[in-house]
C-alpha positions, 0 to 999 in steps of 0.5 A: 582844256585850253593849254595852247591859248594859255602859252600865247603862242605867236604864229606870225612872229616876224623873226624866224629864230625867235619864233622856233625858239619861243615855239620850242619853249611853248613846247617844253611848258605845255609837256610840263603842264600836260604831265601835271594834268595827267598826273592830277586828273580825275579817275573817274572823269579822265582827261579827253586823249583828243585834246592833247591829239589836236594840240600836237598837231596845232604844234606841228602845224606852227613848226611846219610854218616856221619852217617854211618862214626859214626857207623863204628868208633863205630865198629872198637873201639868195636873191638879194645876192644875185641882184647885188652881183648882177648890179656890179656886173653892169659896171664899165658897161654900155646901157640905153636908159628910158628918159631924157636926161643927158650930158652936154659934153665937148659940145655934144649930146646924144639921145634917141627918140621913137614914135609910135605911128607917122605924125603930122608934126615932131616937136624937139625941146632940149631943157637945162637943168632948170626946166628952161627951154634953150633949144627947139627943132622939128623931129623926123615924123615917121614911125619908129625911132630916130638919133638926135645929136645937139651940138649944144648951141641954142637957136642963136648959135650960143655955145651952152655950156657943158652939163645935164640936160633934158630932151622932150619929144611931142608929136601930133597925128592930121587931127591935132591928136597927141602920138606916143613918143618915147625918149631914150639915151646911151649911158655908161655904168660907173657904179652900183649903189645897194642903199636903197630898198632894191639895187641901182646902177650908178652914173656919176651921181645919178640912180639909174632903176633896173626899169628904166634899161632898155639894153645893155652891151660892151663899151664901145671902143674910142675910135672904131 
């Protein structure tokens, strides 16, 4: 007897209420085909009570499944929730964001940069937004992390104009070997943007990952 395969019962449906709505009329249809059976079975050669024992229990197996399919959807939303609120939290908020993106503004712009050993030699590029290299300098070759300030001049003492620019690092160790560096700046959250696959921060226009957060703290007040 072959009664489940003939209901082409899903088990891996996507939609958790389309499945116990198609698992409850698979149910109804194969009662309505076992009580057939039973009622047309031979006497002589009656139908084996085990087969319609184990069908059941494939039966209960599948709503157990469903079950449990409900009870993770119902999970992921909640977390979906708390990562929408959290985001929103961060708004108005001091962050320090991994990467060397930053905002030339009033002829200033910040960044902070580490090293992960002493180097022989620290090499500072600031970039514009077109790649192009507008000011370079010697870094601090000591380990550990180090404040850069540019006053937006380039190596001539041209006052650049304000916008987003890039700082890279790179440093050398006495045997002309590469050392690890890393760049990082102080942003302020504007917004919270829920388009994409997982929430974002917001500065302006710019996405800013969960990731890329190294901290986060209460703006610090103009002045003190």
């Amino acid at each position: 007897m072959a009664l489940l395969n003939g209901l082409g019962l899903n088990v891996a449906a996507s939609n958790t209420q389309s499945a116990s709505v198609g698992l409850a009329d698979n149910f109804d249809t194969f009662l309505t085909l076992l009580t057939e059976q039973l009622k047309n079975q031979d006497p002589l050669s009656p139908l084996d009570s085990n087969d319609f024992v184990g069908q059941l229990v494939q039966f209960s197996g599948v709503e157990q499944q469903i079950s449990q399919n409900r009870n993770l959807e119902s999970l992921i939303n909640l977390n979906a929730a708390n990562s929408s609120a959290s985001a929103v939290g961060f708004i108005g908020k001091e962050v320090d964001v991994l990467g060397g993106s930053a905002d030339l503004a009033g002829g200033s712009a910040d960044w902070r940069y580490s090293t992960e050993s002493d180097a022989a030699s620290v090499t500072i590029l600031v970039k514009n937004a077109e790649g192009k290299i507008v000011f370079q300098t010697d870094g601090d070759p000591t380990a550990g992390q180090h404040d850069f300030s540019w006053n937006g001049q380039d190596n001539v003492g041209t006052q650049l104009p304000d916008g987003p620019y890039n700082l890279e690092v790179s440093a050398l160790d006495n045997d002309g070997n590469l050392v690890s560096t890393s760049v990082s700046t102080t942003l302020v959250i504007t917004g919270a943007d829920f388009s994409g696959d997982e929430p974002a921060l917001l500065v302006g226009r710019e996405r800013i990952a969960f990731a890329n957060i190294l901290a986060v703290r209460e703006r610090t007040a103009i002045g003190i």
